[in-house]
KOLPABA-221698 format. One record per residue (C-alpha): residue in one letter; chain; x, y, z. Coordinates in Angstrom, 3 decimals. Layout:
% KOLPABA-221698
<atom resn="a" chain="A" X="X" Y="Y" Z="Z"/>
...
% end
This chain:
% KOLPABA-221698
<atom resn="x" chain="A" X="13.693" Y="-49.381" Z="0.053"/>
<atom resn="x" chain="A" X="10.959" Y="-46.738" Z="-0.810"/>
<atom resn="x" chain="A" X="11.085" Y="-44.989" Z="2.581"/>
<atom resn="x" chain="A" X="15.375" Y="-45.146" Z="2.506"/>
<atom resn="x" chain="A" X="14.999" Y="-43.110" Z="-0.857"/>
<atom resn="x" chain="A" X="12.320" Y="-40.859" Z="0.238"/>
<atom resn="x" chain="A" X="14.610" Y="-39.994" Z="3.486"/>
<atom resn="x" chain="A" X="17.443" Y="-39.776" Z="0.875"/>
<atom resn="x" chain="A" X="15.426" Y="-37.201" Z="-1.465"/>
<atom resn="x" chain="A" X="14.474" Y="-35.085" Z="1.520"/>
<atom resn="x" chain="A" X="17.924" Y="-35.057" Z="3.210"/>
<atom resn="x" chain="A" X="18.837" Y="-33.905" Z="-0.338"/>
<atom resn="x" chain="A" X="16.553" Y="-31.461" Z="-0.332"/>
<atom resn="x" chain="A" X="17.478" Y="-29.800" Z="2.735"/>
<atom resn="x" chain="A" X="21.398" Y="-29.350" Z="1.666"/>
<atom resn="x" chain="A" X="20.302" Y="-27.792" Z="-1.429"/>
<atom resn="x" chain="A" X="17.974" Y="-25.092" Z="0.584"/>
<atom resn="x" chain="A" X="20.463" Y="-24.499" Z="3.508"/>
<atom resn="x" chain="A" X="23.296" Y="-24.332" Z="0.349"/>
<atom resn="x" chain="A" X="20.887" Y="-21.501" Z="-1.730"/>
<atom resn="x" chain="A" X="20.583" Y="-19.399" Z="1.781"/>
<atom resn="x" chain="A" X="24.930" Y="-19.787" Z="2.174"/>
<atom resn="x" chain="A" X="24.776" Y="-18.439" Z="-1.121"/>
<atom resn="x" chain="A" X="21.876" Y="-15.986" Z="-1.396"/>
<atom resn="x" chain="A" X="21.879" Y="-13.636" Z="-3.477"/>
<atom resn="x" chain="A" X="24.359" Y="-15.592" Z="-6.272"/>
<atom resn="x" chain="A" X="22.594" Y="-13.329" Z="-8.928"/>
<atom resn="x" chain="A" X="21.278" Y="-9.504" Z="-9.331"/>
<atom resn="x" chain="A" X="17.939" Y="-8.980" Z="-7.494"/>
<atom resn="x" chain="A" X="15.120" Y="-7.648" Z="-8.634"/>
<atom resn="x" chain="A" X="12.208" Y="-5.286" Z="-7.094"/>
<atom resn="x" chain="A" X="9.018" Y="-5.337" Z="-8.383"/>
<atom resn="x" chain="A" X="6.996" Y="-2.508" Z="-8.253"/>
<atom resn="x" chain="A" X="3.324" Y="-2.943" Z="-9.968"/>
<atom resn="x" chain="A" X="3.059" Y="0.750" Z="-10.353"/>
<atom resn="x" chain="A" X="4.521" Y="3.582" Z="-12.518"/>
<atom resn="x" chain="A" X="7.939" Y="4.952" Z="-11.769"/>
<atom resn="x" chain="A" X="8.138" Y="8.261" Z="-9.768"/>
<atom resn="x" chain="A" X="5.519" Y="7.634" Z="-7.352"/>
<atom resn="x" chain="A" X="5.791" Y="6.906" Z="-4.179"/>
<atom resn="x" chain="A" X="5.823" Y="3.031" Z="-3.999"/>
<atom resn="x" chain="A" X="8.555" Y="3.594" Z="-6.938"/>
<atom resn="x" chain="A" X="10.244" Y="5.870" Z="-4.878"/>
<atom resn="x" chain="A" X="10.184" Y="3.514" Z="-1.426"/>
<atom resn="x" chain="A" X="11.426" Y="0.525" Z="-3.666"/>
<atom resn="x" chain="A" X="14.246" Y="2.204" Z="-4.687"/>
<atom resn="x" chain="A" X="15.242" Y="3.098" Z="-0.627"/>
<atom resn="x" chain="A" X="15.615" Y="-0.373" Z="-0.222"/>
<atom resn="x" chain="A" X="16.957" Y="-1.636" Z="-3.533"/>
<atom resn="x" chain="A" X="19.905" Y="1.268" Z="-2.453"/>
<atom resn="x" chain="A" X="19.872" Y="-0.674" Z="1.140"/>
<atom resn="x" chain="A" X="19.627" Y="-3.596" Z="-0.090"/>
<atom resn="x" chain="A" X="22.672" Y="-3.616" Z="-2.697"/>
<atom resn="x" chain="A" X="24.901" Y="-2.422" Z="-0.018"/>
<atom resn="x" chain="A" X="24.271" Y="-4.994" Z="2.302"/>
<atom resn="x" chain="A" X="24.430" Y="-7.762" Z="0.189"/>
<atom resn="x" chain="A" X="27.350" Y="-6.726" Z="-2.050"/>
<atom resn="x" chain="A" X="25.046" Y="-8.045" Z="-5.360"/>
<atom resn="x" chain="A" X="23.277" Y="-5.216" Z="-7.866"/>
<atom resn="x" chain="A" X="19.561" Y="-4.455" Z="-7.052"/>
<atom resn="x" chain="A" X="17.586" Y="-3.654" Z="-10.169"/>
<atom resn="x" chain="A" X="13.799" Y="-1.880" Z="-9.861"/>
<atom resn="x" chain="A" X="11.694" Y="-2.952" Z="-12.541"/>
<atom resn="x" chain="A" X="7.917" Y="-1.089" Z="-13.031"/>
<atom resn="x" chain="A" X="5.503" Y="-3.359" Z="-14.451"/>
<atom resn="x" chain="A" X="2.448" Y="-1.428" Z="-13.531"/>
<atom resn="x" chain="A" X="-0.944" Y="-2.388" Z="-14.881"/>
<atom resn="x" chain="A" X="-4.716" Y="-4.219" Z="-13.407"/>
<atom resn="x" chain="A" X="-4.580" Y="-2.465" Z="-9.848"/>
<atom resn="x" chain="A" X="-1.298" Y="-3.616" Z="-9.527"/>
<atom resn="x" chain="A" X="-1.366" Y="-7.382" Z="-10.556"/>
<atom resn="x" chain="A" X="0.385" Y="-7.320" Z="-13.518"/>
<atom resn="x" chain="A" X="3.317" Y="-6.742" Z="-10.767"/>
<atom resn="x" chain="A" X="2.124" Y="-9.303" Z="-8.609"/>
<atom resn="x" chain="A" X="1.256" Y="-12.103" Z="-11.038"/>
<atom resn="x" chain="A" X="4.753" Y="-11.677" Z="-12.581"/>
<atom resn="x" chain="A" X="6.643" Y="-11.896" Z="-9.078"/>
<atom resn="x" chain="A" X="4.234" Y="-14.931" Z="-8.558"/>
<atom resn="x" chain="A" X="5.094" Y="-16.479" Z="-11.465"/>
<atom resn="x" chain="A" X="8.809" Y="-16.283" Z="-11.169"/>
<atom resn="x" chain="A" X="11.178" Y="-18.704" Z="-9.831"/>
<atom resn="x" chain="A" X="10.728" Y="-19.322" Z="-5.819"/>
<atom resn="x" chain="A" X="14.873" Y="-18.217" Z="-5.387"/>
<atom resn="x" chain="A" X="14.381" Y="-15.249" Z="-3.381"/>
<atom resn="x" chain="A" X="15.650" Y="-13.282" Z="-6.655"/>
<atom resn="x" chain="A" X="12.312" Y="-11.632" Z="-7.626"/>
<atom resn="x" chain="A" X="10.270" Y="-9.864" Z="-4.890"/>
<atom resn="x" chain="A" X="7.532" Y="-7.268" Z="-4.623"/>
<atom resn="x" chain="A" X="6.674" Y="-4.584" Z="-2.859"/>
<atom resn="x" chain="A" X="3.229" Y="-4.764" Z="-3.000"/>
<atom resn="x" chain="A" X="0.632" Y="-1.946" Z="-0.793"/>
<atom resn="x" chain="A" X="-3.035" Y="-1.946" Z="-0.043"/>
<atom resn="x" chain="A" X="-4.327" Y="-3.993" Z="-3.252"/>
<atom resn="x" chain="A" X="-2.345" Y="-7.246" Z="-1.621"/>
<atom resn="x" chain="A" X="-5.344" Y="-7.352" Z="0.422"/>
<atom resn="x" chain="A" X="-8.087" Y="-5.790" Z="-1.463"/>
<atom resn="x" chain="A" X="-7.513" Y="-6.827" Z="-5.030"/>
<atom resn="x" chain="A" X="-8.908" Y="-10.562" Z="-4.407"/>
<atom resn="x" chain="A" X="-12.410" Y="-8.941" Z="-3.720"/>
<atom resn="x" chain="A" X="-12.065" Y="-6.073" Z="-6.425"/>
<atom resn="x" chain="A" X="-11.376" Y="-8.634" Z="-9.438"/>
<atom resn="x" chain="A" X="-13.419" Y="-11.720" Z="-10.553"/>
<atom resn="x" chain="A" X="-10.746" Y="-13.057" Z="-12.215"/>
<atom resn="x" chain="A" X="-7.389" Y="-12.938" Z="-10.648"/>
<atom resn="x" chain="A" X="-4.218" Y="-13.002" Z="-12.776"/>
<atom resn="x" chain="A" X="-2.234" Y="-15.087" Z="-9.783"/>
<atom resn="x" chain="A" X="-3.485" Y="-16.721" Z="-6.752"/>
<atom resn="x" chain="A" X="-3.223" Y="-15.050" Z="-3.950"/>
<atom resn="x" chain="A" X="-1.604" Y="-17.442" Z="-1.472"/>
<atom resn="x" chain="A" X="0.958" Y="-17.785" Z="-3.939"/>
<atom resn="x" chain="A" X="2.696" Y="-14.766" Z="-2.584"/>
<atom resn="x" chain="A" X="4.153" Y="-14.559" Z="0.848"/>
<atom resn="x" chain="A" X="4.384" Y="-11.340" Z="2.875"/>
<atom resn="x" chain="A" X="8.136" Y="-10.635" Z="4.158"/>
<atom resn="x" chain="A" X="8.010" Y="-7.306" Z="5.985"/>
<atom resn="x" chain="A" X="6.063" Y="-4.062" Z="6.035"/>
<atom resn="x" chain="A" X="8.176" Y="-0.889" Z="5.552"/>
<atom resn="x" chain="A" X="6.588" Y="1.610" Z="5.717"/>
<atom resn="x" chain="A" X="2.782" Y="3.465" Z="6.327"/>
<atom resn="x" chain="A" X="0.897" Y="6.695" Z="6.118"/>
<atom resn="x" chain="A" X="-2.402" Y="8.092" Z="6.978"/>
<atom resn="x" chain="A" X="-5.140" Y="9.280" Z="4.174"/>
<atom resn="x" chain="A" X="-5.787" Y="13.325" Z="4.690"/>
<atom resn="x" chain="A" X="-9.167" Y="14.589" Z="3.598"/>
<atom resn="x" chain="A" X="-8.557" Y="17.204" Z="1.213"/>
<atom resn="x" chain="A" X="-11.169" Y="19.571" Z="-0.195"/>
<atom resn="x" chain="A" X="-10.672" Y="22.184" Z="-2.892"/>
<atom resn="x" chain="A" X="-10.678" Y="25.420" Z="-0.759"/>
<atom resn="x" chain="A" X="-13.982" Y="27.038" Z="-2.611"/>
<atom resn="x" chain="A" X="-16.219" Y="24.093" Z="-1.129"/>
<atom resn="x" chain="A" X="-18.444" Y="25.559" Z="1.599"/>
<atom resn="x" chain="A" X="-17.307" Y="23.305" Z="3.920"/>
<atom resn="x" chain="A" X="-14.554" Y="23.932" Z="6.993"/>
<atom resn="x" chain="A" X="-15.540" Y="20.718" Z="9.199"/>
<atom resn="x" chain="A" X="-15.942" Y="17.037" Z="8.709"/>
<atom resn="x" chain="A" X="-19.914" Y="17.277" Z="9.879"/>
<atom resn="x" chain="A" X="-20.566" Y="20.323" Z="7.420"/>
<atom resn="x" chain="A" X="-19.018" Y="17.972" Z="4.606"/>
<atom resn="x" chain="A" X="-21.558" Y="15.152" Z="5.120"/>
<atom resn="x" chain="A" X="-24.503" Y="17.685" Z="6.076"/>
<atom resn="x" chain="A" X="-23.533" Y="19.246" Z="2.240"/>
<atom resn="x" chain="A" X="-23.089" Y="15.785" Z="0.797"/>
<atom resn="x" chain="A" X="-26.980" Y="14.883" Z="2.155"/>
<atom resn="x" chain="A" X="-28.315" Y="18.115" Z="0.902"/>
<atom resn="x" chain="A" X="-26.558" Y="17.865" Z="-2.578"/>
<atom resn="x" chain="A" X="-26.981" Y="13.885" Z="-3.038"/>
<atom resn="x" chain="A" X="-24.984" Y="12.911" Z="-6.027"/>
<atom resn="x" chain="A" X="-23.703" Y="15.944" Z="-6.503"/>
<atom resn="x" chain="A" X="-19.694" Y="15.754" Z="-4.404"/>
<atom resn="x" chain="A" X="-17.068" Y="14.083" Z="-6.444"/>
<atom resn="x" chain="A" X="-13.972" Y="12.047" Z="-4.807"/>
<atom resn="x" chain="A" X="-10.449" Y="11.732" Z="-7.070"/>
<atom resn="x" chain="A" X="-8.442" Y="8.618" Z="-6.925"/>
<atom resn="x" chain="A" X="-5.545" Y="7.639" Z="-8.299"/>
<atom resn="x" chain="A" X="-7.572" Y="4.823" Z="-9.372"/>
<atom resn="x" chain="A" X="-9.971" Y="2.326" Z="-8.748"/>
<atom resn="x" chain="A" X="-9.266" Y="-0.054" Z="-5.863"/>
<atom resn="x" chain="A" X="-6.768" Y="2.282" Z="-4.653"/>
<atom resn="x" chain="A" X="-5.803" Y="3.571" Z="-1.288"/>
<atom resn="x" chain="A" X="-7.897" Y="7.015" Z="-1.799"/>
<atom resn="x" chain="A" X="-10.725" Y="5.705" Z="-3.082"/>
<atom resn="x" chain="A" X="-11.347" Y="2.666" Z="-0.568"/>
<atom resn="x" chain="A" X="-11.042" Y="5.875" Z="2.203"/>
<atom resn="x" chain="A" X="-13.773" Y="7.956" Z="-0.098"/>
<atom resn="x" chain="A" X="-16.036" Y="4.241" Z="-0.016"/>
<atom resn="x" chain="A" X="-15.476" Y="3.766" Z="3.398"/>
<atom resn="x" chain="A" X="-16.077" Y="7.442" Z="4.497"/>
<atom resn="x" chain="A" X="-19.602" Y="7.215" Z="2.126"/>
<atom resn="x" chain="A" X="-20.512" Y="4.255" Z="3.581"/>
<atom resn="x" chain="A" X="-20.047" Y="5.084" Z="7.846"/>
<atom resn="x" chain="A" X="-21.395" Y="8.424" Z="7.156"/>
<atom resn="x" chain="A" X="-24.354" Y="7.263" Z="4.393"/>
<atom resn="x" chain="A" X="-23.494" Y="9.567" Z="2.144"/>
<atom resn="x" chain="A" X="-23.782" Y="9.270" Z="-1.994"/>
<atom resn="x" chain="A" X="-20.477" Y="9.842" Z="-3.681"/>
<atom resn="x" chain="A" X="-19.343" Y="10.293" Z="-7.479"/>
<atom resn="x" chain="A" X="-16.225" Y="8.551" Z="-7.558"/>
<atom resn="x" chain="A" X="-13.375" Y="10.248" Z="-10.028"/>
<atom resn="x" chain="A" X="-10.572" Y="8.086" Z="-10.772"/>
<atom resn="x" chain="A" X="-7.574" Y="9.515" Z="-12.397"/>
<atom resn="x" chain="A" X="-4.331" Y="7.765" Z="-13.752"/>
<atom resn="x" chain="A" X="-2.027" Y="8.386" Z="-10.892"/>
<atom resn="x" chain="A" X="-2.221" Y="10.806" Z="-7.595"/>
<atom resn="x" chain="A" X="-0.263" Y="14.171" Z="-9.335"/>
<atom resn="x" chain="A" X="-3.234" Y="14.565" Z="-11.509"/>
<atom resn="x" chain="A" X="-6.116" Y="13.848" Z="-9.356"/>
<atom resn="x" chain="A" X="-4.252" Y="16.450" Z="-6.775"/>
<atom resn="x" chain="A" X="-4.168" Y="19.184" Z="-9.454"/>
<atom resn="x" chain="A" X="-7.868" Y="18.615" Z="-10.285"/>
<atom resn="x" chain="A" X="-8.875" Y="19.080" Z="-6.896"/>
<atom resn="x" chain="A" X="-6.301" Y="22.530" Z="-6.447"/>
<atom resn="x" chain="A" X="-8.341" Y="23.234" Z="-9.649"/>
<atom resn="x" chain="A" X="-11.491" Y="22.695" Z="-8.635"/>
<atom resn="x" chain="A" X="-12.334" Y="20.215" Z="-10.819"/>
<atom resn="x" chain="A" X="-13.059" Y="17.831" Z="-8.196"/>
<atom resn="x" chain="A" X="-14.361" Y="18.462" Z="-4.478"/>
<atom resn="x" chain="A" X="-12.558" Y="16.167" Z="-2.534"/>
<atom resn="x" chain="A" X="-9.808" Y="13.806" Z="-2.504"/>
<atom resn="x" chain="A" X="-8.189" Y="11.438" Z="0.284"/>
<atom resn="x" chain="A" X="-4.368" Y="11.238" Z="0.167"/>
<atom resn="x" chain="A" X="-1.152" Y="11.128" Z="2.291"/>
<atom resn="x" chain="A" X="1.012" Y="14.034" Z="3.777"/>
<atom resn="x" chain="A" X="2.743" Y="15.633" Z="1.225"/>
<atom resn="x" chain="A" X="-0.093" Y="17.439" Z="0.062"/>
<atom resn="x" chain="A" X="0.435" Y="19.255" Z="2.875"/>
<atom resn="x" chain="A" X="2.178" Y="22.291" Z="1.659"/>
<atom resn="x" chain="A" X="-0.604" Y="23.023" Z="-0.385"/>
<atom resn="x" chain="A" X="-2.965" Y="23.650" Z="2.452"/>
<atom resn="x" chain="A" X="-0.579" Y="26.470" Z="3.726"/>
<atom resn="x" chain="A" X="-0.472" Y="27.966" Z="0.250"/>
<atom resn="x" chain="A" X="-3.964" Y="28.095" Z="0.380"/>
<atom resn="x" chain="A" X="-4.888" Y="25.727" Z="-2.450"/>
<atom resn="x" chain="A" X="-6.522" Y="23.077" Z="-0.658"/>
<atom resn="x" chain="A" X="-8.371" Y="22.871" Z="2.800"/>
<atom resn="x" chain="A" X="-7.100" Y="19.888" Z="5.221"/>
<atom resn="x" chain="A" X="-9.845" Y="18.461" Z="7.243"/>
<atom resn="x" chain="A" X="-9.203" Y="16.007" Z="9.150"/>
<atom resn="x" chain="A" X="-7.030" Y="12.615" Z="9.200"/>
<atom resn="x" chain="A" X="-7.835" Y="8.766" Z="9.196"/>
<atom resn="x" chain="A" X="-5.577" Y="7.430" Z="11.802"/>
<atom resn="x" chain="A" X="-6.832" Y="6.495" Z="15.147"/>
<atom resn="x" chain="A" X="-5.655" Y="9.130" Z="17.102"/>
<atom resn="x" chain="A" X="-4.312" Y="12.791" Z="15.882"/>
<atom resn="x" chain="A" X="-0.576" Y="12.559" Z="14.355"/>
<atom resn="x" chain="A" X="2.644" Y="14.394" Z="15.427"/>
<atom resn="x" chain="A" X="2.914" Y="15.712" Z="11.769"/>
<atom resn="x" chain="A" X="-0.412" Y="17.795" Z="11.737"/>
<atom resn="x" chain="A" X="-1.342" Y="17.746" Z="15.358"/>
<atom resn="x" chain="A" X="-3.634" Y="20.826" Z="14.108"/>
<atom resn="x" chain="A" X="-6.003" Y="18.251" Z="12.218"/>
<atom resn="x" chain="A" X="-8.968" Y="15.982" Z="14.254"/>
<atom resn="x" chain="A" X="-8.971" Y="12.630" Z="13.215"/>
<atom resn="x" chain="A" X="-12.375" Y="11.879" Z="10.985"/>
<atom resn="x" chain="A" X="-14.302" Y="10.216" Z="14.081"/>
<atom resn="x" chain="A" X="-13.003" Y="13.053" Z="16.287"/>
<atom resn="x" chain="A" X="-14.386" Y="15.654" Z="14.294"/>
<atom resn="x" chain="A" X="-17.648" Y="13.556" Z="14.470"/>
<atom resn="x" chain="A" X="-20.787" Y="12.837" Z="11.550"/>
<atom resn="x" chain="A" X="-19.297" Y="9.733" Z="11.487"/>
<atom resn="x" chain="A" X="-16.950" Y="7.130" Z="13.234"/>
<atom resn="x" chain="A" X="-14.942" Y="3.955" Z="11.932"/>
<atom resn="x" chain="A" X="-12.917" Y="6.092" Z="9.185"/>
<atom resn="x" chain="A" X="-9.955" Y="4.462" Z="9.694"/>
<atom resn="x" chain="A" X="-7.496" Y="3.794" Z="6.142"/>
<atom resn="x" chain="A" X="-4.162" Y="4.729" Z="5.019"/>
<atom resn="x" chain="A" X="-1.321" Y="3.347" Z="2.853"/>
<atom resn="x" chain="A" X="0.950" Y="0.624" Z="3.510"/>
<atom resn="x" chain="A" X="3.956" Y="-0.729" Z="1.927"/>
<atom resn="x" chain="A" X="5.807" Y="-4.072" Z="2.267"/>
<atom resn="x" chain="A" X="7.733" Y="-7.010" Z="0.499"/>
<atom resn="x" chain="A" X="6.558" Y="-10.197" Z="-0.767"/>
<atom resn="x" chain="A" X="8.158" Y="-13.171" Z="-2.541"/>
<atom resn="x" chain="A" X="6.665" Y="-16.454" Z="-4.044"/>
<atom resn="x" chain="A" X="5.444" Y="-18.723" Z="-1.283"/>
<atom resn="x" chain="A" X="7.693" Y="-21.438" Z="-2.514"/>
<atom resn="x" chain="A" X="10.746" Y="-19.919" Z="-1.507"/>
<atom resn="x" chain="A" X="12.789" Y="-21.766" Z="0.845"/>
<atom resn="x" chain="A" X="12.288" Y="-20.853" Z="4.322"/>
<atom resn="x" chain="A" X="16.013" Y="-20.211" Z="4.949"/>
<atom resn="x" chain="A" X="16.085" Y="-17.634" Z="2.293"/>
<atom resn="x" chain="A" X="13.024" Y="-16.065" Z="3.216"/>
<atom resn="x" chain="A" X="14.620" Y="-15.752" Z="6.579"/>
<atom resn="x" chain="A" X="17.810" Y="-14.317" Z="4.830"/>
<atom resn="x" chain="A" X="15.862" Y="-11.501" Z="3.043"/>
<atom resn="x" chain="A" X="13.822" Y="-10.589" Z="6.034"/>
<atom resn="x" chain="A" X="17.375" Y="-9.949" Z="7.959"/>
<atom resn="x" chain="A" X="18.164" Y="-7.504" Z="5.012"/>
<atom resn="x" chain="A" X="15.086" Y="-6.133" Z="5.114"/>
<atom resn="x" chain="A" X="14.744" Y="-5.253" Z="8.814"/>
<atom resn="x" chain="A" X="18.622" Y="-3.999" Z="8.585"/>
<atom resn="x" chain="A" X="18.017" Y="-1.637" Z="6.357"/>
<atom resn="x" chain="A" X="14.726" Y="-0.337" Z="7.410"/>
<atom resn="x" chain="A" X="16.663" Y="0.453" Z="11.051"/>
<atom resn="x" chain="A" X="19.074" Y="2.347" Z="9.698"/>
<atom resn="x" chain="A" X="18.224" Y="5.930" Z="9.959"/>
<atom resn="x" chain="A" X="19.219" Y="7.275" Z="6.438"/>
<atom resn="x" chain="A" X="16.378" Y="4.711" Z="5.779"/>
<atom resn="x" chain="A" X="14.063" Y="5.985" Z="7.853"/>
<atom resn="x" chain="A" X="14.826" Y="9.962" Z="6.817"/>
<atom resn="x" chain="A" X="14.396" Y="9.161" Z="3.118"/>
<atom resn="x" chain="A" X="11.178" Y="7.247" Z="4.052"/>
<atom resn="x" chain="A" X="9.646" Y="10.902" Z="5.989"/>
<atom resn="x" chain="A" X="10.612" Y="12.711" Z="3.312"/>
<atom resn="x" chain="A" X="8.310" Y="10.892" Z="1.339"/>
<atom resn="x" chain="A" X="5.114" Y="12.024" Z="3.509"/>
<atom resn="x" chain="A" X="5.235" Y="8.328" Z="4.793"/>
<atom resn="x" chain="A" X="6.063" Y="6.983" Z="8.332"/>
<atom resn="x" chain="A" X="9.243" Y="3.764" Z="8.860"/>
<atom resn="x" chain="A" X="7.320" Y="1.020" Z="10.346"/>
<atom resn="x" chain="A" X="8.571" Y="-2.269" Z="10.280"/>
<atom resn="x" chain="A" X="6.810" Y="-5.362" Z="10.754"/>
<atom resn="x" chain="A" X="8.194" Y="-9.478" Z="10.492"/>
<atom resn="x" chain="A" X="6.222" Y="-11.827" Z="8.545"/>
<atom resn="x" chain="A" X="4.050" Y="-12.970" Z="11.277"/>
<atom resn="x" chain="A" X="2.696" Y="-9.599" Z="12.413"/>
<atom resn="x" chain="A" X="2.414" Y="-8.420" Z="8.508"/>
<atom resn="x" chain="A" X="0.104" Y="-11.373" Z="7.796"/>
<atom resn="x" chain="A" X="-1.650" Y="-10.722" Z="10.656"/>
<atom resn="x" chain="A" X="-1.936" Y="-7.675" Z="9.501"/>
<atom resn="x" chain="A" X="-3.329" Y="-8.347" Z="5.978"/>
<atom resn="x" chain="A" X="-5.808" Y="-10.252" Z="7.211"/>
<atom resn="x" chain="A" X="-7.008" Y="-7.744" Z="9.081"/>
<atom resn="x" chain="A" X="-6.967" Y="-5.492" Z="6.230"/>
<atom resn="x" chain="A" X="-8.985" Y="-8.065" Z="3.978"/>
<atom resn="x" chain="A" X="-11.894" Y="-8.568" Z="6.427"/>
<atom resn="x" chain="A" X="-12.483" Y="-5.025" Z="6.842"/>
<atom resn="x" chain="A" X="-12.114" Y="-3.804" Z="3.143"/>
<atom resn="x" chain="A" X="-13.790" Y="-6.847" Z="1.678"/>
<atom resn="x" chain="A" X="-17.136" Y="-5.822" Z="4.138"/>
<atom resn="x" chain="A" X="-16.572" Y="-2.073" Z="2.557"/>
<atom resn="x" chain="A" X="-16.478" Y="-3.304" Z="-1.166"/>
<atom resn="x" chain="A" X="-19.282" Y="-5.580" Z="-0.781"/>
<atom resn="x" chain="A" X="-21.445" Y="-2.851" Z="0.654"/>
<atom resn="x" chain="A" X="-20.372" Y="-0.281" Z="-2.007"/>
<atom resn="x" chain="A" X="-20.498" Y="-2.451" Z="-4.588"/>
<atom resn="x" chain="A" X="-17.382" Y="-2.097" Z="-6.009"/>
<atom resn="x" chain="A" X="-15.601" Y="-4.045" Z="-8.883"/>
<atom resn="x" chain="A" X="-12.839" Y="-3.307" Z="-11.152"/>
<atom resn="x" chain="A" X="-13.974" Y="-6.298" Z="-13.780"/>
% end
């Protein structure tokens, strides 16, 4: 009798997922993003919430619950209901933030990776007064002023300043680390010479050709199309293994049912195909690239075992 009603329960079970993936989305969506509006996570979110409510016909709300490196976001989209109604569109603290914090607002495995979107390469920037033209005369003036060459962030635990850590540590340099509230402001400290360096994406770009900041070198593995000018930072030598960026992609609570999880990630890679998509994603100083849920956990994981080496060796903590 026990086993008939167990078979019962999970026959039941399945109808009800296959019936919320038939129906999915019933409701209005909504996009997480654990970051202020008008940057460029905001900005990305909103590409796809714009994709998104086209393709499915249903209204696709952005809500900014920024806050905590960006778990405030997460730990609400963790906490919501596993419906496929809530998701987040998490970047580089989904894999960092679990050795940055001692205490975690959400679990971790709670949240299940969908799709990366989108990606971009960290720029070394240096205010253009620095007496420094060349990656090797930047970490020959870092060892002969120790202590003395700042890095902006947009915060701690952030993309630029896990680049700034990592480039200290491969090229054993000492760093003063200078978070601000946001990129805009650290950028303008650095045009303003406030600061002496500062890793971020692309669209700081036009600066260089105005003259207000010097370009160095990139942190992809090999030279990019955009700046095929700039060396790479193991190219231009002093150091080698300077390899970060930005990334962007979707999560939703692991409890979801697979069939709607399957239902999103359709959405998701139909939308990130489409080239208005991908033009409004360039213009952003970021490059398309898509990736299923597989090959995004895989890549996550290969993002936590080389930051969580980084912050361990730098010694860095947010509480």
């Amino acid at each position: 009798m026990y086993f008939r009603r167990a078979v019962v329960a999970l026959a039941a079970a399945c109808s009800l997922g296959t019936a919320a993936a038939a129906d999915f989305p019933d409701k209005m969506v909504k996009l997480i993003v654990p970051f202020s509006a008008g940057g460029n996570t905001d900005n990305l979110t909103r590409i796809f919430a714009e994709g998104l409510a086209a393709k499915w016909g249903q209204t696709v709300v952005v809500e900014n619950k920024p806050g905590a490196g960006a778990t405030i976001g997460a730990a609400h989209v963790a906490r919501s209901a596993p419906d496929g109604h809530t998701l987040l569109l998490g970047s580089v603290g989904m894999a960092t933030n679990q050795f940055l914090f001692k205490d975690m607002p959400y679990e971790p495995k709670s949240l299940t990776p969908l799709a990366l979107v989108a990606q971009g390469p960290n720029v070394l920037f240096v205010r253009p007064n620095l007496p420094v033209k060349s990656v090797p005369e930047l970490i020959k003036y870092a060892k002969e002023n120790p202590g003395g060459i700042t890095f902006a962030s947009s915060g701690v635990g952030t993309s630029p300043h896990l680049a700034a850590e990592l480039f200290a540590y491969r090229a054993d340099i000492n760093i003063i680390h200078v978070p601000y509230k946001g990129a805009n402001p650290a950028a303008n400290d650095l045009m303003g010479g406030q600061v002496d360096a500062f890793f971020s994406v692309l669209n700081l770009m036009p600066h260089v050709e105005q003259g207000r900041i010097r370009a160095l070198a990139v942190t992809s593995e090999a030279r990019i199309s955009e700046v095929p000018e700039l060396p790479t930072v193991d190219e231009a030598g002093g150091t080698n293994g300077v390899i970060s960026g930005t990334w962007f992609g979707f999560f939703v609570p692991s409890d979801t049912p697979d069939d709607v999880k399957k239902k999103i990630v359709e959405a998701l890679h139909e939308v990130a195909q489409e080239k208005s998509t991908q033009e409004k994603i360039a213009a952003l100083a970021l490059s398309p690239a898509y990736l299923g849920p597989e090959d995004f956990a895989g890549f996550i994981k290969r993002e936590e075992d080389r930051w969580s080496e980084v912050i361990e060796k730098q010694k860095i903590s947010i509480n």
